[in-house]
ZANUTOR-529772 format. One line per field, with one value per residue (C-alpha): y negated, z, x; residue number from 1. Coordinates in steps of 0.2 Angstrom, whole numbers, plus 5000, padded with zeros to 4 digits. Last residue first. Layout:
residues N
north	[Y; ...];
up	[Z; ...];
east	[X; ...];
kolvex	[NUM; ...];
end
This chain:
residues 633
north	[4866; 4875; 4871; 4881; 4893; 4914; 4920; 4914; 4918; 4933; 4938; 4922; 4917; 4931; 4927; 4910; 4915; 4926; 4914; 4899; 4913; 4916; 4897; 4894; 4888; 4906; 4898; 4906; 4900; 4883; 4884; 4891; 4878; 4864; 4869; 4874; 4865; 4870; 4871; 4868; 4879; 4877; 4881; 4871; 4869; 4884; 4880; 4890; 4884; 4894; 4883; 4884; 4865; 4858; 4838; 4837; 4856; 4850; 4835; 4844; 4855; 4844; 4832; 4849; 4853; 4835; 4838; 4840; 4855; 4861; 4852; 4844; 4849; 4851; 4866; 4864; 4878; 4878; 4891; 4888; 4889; 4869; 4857; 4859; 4851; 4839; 4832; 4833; 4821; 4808; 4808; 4804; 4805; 4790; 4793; 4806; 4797; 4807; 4819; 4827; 4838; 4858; 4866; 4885; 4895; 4918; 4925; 4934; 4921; 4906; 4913; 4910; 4892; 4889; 4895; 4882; 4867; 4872; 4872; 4855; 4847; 4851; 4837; 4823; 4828; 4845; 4849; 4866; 4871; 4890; 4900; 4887; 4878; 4860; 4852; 4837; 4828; 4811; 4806; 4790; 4784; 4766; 4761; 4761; 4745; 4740; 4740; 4732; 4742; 4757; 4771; 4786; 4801; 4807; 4819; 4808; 4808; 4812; 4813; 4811; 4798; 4792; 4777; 4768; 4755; 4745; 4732; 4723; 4715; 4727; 4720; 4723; 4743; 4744; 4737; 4749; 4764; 4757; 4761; 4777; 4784; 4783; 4790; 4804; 4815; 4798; 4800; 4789; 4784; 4770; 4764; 4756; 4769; 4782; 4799; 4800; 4793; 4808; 4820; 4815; 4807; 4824; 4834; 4821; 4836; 4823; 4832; 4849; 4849; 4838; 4849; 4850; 4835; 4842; 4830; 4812; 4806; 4786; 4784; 4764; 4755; 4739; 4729; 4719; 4720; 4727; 4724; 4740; 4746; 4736; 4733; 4746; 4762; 4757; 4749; 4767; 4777; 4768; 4784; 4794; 4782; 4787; 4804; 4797; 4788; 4769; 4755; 4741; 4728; 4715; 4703; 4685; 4678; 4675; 4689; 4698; 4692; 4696; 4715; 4718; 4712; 4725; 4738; 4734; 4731; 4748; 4756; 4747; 4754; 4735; 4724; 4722; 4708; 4704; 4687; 4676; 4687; 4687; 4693; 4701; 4710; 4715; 4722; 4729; 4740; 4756; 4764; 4775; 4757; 4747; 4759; 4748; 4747; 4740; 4726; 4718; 4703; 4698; 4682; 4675; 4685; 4680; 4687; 4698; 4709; 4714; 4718; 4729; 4740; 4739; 4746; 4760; 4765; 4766; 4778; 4790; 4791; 4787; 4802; 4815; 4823; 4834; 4833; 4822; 4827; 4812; 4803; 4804; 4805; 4821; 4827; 4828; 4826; 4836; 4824; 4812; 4806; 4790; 4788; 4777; 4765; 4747; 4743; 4761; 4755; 4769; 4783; 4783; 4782; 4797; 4797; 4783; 4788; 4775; 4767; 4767; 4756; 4763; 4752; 4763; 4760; 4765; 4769; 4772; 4777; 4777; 4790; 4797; 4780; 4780; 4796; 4792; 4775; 4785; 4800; 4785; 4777; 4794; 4797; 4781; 4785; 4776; 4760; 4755; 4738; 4741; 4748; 4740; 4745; 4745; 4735; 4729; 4712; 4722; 4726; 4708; 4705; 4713; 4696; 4691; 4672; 4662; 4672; 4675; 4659; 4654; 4669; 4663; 4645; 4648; 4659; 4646; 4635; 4646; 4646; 4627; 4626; 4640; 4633; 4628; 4644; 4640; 4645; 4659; 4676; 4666; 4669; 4687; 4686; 4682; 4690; 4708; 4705; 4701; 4716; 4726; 4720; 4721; 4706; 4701; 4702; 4718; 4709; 4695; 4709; 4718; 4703; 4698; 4716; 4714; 4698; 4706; 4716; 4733; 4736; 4751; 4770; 4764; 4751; 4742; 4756; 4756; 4773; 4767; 4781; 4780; 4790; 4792; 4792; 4783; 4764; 4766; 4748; 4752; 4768; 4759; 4744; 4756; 4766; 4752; 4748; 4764; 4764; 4748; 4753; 4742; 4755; 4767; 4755; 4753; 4771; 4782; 4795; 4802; 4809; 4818; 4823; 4838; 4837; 4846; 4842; 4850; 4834; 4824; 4834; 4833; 4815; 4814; 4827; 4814; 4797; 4808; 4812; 4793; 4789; 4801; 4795; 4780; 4788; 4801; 4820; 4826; 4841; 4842; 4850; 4860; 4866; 4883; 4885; 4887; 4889; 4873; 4864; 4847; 4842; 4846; 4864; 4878; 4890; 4899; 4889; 4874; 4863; 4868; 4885; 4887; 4876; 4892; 4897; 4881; 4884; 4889; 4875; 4863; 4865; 4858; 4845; 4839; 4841; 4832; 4813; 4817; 4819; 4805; 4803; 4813; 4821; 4830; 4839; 4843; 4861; 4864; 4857; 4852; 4834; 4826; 4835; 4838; 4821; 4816; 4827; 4821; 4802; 4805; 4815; 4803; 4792; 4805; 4812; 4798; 4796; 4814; 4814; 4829; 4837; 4856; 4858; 4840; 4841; 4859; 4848; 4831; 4840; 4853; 4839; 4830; 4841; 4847; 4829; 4827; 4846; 4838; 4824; 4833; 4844; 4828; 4825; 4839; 4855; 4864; 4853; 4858; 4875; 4875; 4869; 4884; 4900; 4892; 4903; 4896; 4879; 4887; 4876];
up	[5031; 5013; 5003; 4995; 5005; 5009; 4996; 4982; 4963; 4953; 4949; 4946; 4935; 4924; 4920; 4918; 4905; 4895; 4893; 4888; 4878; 4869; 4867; 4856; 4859; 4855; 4844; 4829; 4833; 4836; 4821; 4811; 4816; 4813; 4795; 4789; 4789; 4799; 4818; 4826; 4840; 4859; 4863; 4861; 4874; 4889; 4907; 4922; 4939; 4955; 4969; 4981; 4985; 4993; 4988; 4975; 4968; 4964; 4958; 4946; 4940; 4938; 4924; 4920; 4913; 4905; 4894; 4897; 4889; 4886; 4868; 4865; 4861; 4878; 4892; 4911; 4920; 4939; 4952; 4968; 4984; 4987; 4995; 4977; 4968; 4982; 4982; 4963; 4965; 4973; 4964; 4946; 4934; 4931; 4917; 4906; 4911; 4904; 4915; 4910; 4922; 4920; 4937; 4931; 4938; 4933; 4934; 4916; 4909; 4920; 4911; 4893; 4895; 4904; 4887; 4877; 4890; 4886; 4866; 4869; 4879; 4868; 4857; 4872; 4889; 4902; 4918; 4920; 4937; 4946; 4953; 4962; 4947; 4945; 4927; 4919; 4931; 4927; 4930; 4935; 4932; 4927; 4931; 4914; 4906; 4897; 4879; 4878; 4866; 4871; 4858; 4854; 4850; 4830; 4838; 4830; 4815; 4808; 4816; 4835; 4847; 4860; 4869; 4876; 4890; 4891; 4908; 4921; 4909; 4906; 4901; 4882; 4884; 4896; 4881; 4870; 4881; 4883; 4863; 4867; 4879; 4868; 4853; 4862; 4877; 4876; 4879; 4890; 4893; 4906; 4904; 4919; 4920; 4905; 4908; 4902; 4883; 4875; 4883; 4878; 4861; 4855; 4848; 4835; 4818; 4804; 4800; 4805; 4793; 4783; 4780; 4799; 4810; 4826; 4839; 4840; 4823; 4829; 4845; 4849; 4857; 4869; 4872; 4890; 4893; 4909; 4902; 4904; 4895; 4880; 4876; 4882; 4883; 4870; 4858; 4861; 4855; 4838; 4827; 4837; 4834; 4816; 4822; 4833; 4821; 4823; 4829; 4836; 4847; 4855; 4867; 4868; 4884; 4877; 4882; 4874; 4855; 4856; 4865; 4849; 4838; 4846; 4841; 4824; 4820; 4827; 4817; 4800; 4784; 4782; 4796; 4791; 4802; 4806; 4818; 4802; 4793; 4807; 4797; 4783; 4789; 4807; 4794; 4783; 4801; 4794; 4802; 4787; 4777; 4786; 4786; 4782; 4800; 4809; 4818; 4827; 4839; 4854; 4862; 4857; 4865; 4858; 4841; 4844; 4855; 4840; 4830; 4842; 4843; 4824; 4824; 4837; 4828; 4813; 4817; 4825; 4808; 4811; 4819; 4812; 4798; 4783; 4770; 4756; 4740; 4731; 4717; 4704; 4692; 4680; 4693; 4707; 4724; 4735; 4752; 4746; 4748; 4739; 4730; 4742; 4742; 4741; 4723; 4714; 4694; 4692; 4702; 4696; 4679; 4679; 4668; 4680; 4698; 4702; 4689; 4688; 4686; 4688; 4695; 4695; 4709; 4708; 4719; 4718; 4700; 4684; 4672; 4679; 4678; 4659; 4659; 4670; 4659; 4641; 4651; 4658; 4642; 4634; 4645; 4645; 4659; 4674; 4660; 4668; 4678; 4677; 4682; 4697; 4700; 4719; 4734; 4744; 4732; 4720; 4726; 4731; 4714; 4704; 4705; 4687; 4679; 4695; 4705; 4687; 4681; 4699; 4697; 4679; 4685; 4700; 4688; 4677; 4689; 4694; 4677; 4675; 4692; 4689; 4670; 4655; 4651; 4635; 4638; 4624; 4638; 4650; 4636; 4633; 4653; 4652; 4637; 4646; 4663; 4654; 4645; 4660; 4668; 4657; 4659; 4673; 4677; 4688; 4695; 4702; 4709; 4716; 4726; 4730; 4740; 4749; 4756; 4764; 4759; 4751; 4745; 4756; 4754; 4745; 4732; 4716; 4710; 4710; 4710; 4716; 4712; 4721; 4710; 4723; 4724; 4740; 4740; 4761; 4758; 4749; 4755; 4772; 4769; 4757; 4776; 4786; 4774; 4772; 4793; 4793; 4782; 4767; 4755; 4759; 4751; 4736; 4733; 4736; 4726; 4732; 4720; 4725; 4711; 4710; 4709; 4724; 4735; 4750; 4758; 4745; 4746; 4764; 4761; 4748; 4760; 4772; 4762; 4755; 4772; 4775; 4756; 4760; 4777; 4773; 4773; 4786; 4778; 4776; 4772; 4761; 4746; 4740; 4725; 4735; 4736; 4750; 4765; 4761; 4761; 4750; 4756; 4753; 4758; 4749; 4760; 4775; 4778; 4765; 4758; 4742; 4740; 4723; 4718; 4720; 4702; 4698; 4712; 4698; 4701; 4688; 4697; 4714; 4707; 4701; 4717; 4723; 4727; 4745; 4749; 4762; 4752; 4739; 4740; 4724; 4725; 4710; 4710; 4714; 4702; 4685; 4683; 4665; 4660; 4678; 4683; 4664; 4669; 4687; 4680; 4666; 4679; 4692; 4693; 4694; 4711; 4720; 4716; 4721; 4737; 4743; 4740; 4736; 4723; 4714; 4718; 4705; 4693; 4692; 4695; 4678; 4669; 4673; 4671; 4655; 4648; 4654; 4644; 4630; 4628; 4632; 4617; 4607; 4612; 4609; 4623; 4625; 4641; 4649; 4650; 4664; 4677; 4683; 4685; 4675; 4668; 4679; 4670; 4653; 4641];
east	[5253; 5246; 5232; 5220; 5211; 5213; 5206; 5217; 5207; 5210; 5194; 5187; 5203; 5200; 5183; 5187; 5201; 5189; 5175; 5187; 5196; 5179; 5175; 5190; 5206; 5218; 5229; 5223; 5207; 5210; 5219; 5202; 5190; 5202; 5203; 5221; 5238; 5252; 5254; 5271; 5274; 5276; 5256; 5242; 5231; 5223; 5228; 5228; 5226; 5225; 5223; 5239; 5237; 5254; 5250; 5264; 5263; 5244; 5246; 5261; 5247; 5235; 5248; 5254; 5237; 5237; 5251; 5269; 5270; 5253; 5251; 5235; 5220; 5214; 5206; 5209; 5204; 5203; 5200; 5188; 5189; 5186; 5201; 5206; 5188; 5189; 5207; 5205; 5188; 5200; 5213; 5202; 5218; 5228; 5232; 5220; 5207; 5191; 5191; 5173; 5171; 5164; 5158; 5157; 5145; 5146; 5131; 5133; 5119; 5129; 5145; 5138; 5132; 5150; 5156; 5144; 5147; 5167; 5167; 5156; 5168; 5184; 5185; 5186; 5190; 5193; 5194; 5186; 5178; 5177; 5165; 5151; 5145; 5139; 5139; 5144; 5155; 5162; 5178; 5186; 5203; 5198; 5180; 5170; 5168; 5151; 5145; 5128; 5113; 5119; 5123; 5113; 5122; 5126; 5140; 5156; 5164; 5180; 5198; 5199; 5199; 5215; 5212; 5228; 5230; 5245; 5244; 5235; 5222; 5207; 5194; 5198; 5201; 5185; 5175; 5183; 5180; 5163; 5161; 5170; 5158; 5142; 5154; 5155; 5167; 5178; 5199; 5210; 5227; 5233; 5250; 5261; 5277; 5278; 5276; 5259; 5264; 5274; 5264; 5249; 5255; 5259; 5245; 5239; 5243; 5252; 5268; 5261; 5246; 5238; 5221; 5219; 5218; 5223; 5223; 5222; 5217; 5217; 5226; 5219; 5230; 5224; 5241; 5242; 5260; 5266; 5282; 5289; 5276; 5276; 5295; 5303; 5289; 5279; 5293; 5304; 5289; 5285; 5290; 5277; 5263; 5264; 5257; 5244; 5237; 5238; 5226; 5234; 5220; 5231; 5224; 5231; 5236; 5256; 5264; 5251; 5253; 5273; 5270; 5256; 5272; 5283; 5270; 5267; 5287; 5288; 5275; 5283; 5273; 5264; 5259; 5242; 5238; 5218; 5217; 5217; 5206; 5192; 5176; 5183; 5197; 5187; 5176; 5188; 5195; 5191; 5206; 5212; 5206; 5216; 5229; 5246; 5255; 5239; 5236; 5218; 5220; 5208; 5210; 5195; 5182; 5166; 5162; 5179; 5169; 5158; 5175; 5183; 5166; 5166; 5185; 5181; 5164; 5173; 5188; 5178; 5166; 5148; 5138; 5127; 5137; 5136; 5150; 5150; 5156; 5164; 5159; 5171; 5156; 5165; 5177; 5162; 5173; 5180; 5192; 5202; 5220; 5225; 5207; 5199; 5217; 5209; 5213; 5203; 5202; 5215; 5207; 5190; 5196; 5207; 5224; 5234; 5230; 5243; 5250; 5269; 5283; 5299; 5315; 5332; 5344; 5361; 5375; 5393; 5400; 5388; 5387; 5371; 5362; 5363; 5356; 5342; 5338; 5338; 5326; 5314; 5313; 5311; 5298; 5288; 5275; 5286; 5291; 5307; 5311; 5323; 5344; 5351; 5367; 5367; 5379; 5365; 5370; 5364; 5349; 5343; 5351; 5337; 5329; 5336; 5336; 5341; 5352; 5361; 5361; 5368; 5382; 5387; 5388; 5397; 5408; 5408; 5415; 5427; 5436; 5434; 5446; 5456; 5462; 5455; 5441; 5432; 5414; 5409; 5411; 5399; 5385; 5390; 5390; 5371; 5363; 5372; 5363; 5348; 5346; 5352; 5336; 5324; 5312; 5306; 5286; 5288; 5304; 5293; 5281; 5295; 5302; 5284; 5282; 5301; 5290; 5278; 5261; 5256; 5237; 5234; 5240; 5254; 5254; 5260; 5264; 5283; 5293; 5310; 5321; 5339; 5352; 5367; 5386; 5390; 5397; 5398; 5392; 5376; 5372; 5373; 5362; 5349; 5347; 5344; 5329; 5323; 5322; 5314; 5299; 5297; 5303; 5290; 5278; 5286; 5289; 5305; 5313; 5327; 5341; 5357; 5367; 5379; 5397; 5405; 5420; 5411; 5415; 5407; 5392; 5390; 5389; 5376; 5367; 5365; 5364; 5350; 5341; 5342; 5336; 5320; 5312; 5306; 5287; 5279; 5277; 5294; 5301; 5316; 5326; 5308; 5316; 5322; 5304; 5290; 5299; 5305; 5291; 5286; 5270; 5253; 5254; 5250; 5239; 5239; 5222; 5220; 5231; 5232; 5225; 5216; 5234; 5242; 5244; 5252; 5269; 5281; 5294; 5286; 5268; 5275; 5283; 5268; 5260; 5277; 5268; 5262; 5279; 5283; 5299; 5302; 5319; 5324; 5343; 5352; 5358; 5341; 5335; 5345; 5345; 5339; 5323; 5317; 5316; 5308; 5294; 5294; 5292; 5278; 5268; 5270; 5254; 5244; 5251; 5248; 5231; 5227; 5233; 5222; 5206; 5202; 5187; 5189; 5208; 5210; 5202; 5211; 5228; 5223; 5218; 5232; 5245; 5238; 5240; 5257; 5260; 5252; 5265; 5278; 5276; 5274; 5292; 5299; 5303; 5317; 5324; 5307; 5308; 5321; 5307; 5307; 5291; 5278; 5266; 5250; 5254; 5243; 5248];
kolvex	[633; 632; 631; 630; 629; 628; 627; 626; 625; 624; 623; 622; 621; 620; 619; 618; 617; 616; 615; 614; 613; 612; 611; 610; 609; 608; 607; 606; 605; 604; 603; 602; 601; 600; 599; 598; 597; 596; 595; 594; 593; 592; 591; 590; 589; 588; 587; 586; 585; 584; 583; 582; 581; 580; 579; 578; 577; 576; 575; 574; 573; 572; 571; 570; 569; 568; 567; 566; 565; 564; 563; 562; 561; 560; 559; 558; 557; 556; 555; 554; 553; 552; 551; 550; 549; 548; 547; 546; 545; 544; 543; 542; 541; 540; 539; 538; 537; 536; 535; 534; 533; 532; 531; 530; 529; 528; 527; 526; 525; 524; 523; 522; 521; 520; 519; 518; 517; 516; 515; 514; 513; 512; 511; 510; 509; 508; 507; 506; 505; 504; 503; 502; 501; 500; 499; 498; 497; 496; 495; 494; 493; 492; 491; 490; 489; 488; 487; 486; 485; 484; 483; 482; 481; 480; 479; 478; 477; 476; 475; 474; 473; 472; 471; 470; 469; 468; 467; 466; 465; 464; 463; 462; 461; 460; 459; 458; 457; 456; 455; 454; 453; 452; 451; 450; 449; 448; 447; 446; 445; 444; 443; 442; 441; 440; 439; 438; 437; 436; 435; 434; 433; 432; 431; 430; 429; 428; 427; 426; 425; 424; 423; 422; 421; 420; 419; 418; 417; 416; 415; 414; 413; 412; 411; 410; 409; 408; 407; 406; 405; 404; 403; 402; 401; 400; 399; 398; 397; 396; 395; 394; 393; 392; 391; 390; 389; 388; 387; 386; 385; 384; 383; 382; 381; 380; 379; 378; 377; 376; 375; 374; 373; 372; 371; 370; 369; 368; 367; 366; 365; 364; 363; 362; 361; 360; 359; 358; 357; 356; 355; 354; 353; 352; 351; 350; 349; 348; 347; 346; 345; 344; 343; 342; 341; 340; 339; 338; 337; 336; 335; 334; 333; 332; 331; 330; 329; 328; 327; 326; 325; 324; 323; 322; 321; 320; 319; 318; 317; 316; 315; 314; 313; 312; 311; 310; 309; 308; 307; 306; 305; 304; 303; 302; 301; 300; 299; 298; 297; 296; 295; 294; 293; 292; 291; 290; 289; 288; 287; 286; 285; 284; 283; 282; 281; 280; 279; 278; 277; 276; 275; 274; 273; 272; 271; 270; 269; 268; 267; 266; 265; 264; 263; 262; 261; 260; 259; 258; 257; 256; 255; 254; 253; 252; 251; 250; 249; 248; 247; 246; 245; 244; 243; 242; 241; 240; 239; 238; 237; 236; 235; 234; 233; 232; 231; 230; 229; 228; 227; 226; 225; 224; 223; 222; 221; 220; 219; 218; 217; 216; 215; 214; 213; 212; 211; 210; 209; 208; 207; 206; 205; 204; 203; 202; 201; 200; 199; 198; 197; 196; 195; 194; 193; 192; 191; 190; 189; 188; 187; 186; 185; 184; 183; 182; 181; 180; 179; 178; 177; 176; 175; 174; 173; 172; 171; 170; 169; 168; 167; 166; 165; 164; 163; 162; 161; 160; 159; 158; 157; 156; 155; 154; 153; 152; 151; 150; 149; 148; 147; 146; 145; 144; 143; 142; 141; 140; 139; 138; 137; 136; 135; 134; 133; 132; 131; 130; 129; 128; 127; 126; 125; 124; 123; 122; 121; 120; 119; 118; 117; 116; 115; 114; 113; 112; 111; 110; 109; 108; 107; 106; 105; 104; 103; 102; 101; 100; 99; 98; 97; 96; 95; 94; 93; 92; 91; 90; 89; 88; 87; 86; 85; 84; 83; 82; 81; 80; 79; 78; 77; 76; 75; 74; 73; 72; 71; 70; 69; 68; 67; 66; 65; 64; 63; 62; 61; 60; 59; 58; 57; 56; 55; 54; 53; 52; 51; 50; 49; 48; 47; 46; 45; 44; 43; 42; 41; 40; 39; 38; 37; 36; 35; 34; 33; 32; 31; 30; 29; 28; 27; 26; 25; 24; 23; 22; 21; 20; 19; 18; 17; 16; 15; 14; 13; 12; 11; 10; 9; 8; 7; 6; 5; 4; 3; 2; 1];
end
């Protein structure tokens, strides 16, 4: 079938069920391809062909609202509402995005690109539902691993007492972006191996209907018996004692299993929990025999090997040369303890895993739980290394400031992805944690210029014992610099300058050092001598040098990937309001917006943070700069 000629998932009610059949197989040959140019989450998106099929089949979208959670499972989706001919574009510059959008198609019920959001949202628009007096159905579909974060968990205990009409979707593969872990995990995996529920359900008070009942007191007593058989023979009751119908565990790429079980759950009253079994990336061999999560979100690969296309790079990846630094200092400081919430592998901390699995926690999808526990190890002498992407460390903000900072707790976080990221987009971009971390009392931020800096970053990170410290690094790899044989710590709050100049001086750290020395390279040609300094604490900033460089006559810029509001340039800004300088500073970052998904290369340049607005800006700020000094009496 050629997908390019679907405008609404109508169709699919008219078709049989070898017709089905083929259509599952053209979905996945035409994923499988179209991933192998573009990238993105194609394991996900395998493993629910069978399921969004029979979704579409039964409800009647989007009368009938779909909320995926996290969303990197709707590609499917995607090509049943009449997207298919834009897949060339997936995730790429003003293209299709990886997540559902609702700007994109009126199917698109709800945006979302961090996990246990969806059964909230639902709760939400279940209940605006039954205020509007309507009859649609509202159906989240949630996986395994989203189903351990705290926030799904909150929201299942209030569907469930609220007893609100919903059809909850637990799509069960067996994991999320990493092998999932915890207890609700085993609960799974014993009802994976139970037999049908309802099955069981019905053997069992067909049973309890035979036993003569003599009275109250033999009545309860086989209710006690009854309930115990039941505790004992199905584990579905940790749903339904949440107040659900359980309905499972259901074969995920059985569709007239899943299309028999859906019905059924329409005609139920209060909520209901369906249990689908899956196979994540179920259809391409690569994918399916993948245990660790390489093939959950991939880069190009060669469809026919699997191998994947490897783009050309000089240094080792960000995310690697922090882990390994970690784990060479954990050979002989035996305080230090490595956490993640469920991205070993994002973080490439398998070496810390392998070496010191009894001081490695993978905490699961629970970023607050992650950083509360890092607050736990400190207070008692330990060392806490938690590595987290900037953009899940956003939904951990209260436990940094109450339990971490306030504390004066001596966690080590390392901001993985900080920054843009790019093929993601706005849900995952790294441009906040600047400005939602430098305001808060105790902690120290930092950022390297190259890998060089970062490994003495780490070692700084684990000296450091009079409170939080954070280091932000950036997605992908580093600049292929030599590294020193011994790591050493770098005094907090100091700066480095990387080049004298005369005219003007741009503060800057990290990503942008090398757009800036190139700029600067420019304006020395035109006459123009730009001290650049590589401020490297974000907090505390280098007090000293700032009192110099505005004591000076000369303009500042200061140039980040980050957001402005709030960011660093309003941390010199506010310096300068606070010691009466009138230096003219102007600051070039990201502006109030959110930025979608696109190579890094061409965001910065549709935000105007490239080289040539450095250039432009300096000279600007030359020509304009105060004559008459810099700080008044």
């Amino acid at each position: 079938m050629d997908l390019t000629t679907i405008t609404s998932p109508s169709f699919l009610k008219k078709l049989t069920k070898k017709e089905l059949e083929s259509l599952a197989s053209d979905i996945r040959s035409f994923l499988i391809n179209k991933c192998s140019n573009t990238g993105g989450h194609i394991g996900p998106n395998l493993g629910v062909v069978e399921l969004t099929i029979a979704l579409h089949r039964a409800f009647n979208s989007p009368k009938d609202k779909f909320i995926w959670d996290v969303g990197h499972q709707t590609y499917v989706h995607k090509i049943l509402t009449g997207r298919a001919s834009q897949f060339d574009t997936l995730r790429q510059y003003k293209g299709l995005s990886g997540f559902p959008k609702r700007n994109e198609s009126e199917h698109d019920e709800w945006e979302t690109g961090h996990s246990s959001t969806s059964l909230s949202a639902a709760m939400g628009m279940a209940v605006a539902r039954d205020l509007k007096k309507d009859n649609s159905y509202v159906v989240p579909i949630i996986g395994d691993g989203a189903l351990t974060g705290g926030m799904a968990l909150e929201a299942l205990n209030h569907i469930g007492h609220e007893k609100t009409r919903m059809i909850v979707i637990l799509n069960d593969n067996e994991m999320s972006i990493a092998p999932n872990v915890g207890a609700l995990h085993n609960i799974l995996g014993r009802l994976r191996t139970a037999k049908e529920y309802s099955k069981a359900k019905e053997e069992l008070e067909s049973l309890m209907k035979k036993i003569p009942v003599l009275g109250g007191k033999l009545a309860n007593t086989a209710e006690r018996v009854k309930d115990s058989l039941k505790y004992l023979v199905v584990s579905g009751v940790f749903f339904e004692e949440m107040g659900f119908k359980y309905l499972g565990p259901i074969d995920g790429h059985d569709i007239d299993s899943l299309e028999k079980t859906l019905d059924y759950a329409k005609k139920a009253k209060g909520p209901v929990l369906v249990h689908v079994i899956t196979k994540k990336g179920k259809g391409y061999k690569p994918a399916e025999e993948d245990t660790i999560g390489t093939w959950h979100g991939t880069g190009p690969y060669k469809m026919e090997t699997g191998d994947f296309v490897k783009s050309q790079t000089k240094g080792p990846a960000w995310s690697s040369l922090v882990s390994e630094s970690v784990r060479k200092l954990m050979k002989t400081d035996e305080r230090i303890v490595a956490i993640t919430p469920a991205m070993p592998v994002g973080s490439k901390m398998e070496g810390i895993q392998k070496d010191f699995p009894n001081r490695f926690f993978d905490v699961g999808i629970a970023e607050q739980h992650a950083v509360t526990m890092a607050a736990g190890l400190a207070t008692q002498g330990m060392k806490p290394f938690l590595a987290i992407y900037s953009t899940f460390l956003q939904r951990a903000y209260d436990q940094v400031l109450h339990d971490v900072a306030r504390q004066n707790l001596n966690v080590f976080i390392g901001i993985d992805r900080s920054g843009l990221v790019g093929a993601d987009g706005e849900t995952h971009q790294g441009v906040y944690d600047i400005s939602f971390l430098r305001h808060i009392p105790n902690i120290v931020l930092m950022m390297p210029k190259d890998e060089n800096e970062g490994q003495h970053m780490v070692k700084t990170a684990i000296d450091y014992n009079e409170g939080p410290i954070a280091m932000r690094f950036p997605r992908g790899n580093g600049y292929g610099v030599p590294l020193d044989d011994e790591m050493k710590s770098i005094p907090i709050g100091s700066w480095e300058v990387l080049r004298e100049g005369t005219n003007a001086v741009i503060l800057t750290f990290g990503t942008t050092i090398p757009m800036v020395m190139d700029a600067v390279e420019e304006l020395a040609e035109n006459g123009i001598q730009v001290k650049v300094v590589n401020a490297r604490f974000i907090k505390p900033m280098d007090e000293e040098m700032l009192h110099e460089i505005m004591s000076s006559n000369m303009p500042i810029l200061t140039v980040e990937e980050a957001v402005l509001q709030g960011g660093f340039g309003s941390a010199v800004l506010e310096f300068a309001s606070e010691n009466n300088y009138q230096t003219k500073i102007d600051r070039i970052g990201i502006p109030d917006q959110f930025i979608e998904q696109g190579s890094v290369d061409l965001l910065l340049e549709e935000i105007h943070i490239t080289k040539e607005a450095i250039i432009d800006q300096i000279k600007t700020i030359v020509k304009t700069k105060n004559p008459l000094g810099t700080k008044t009496v």
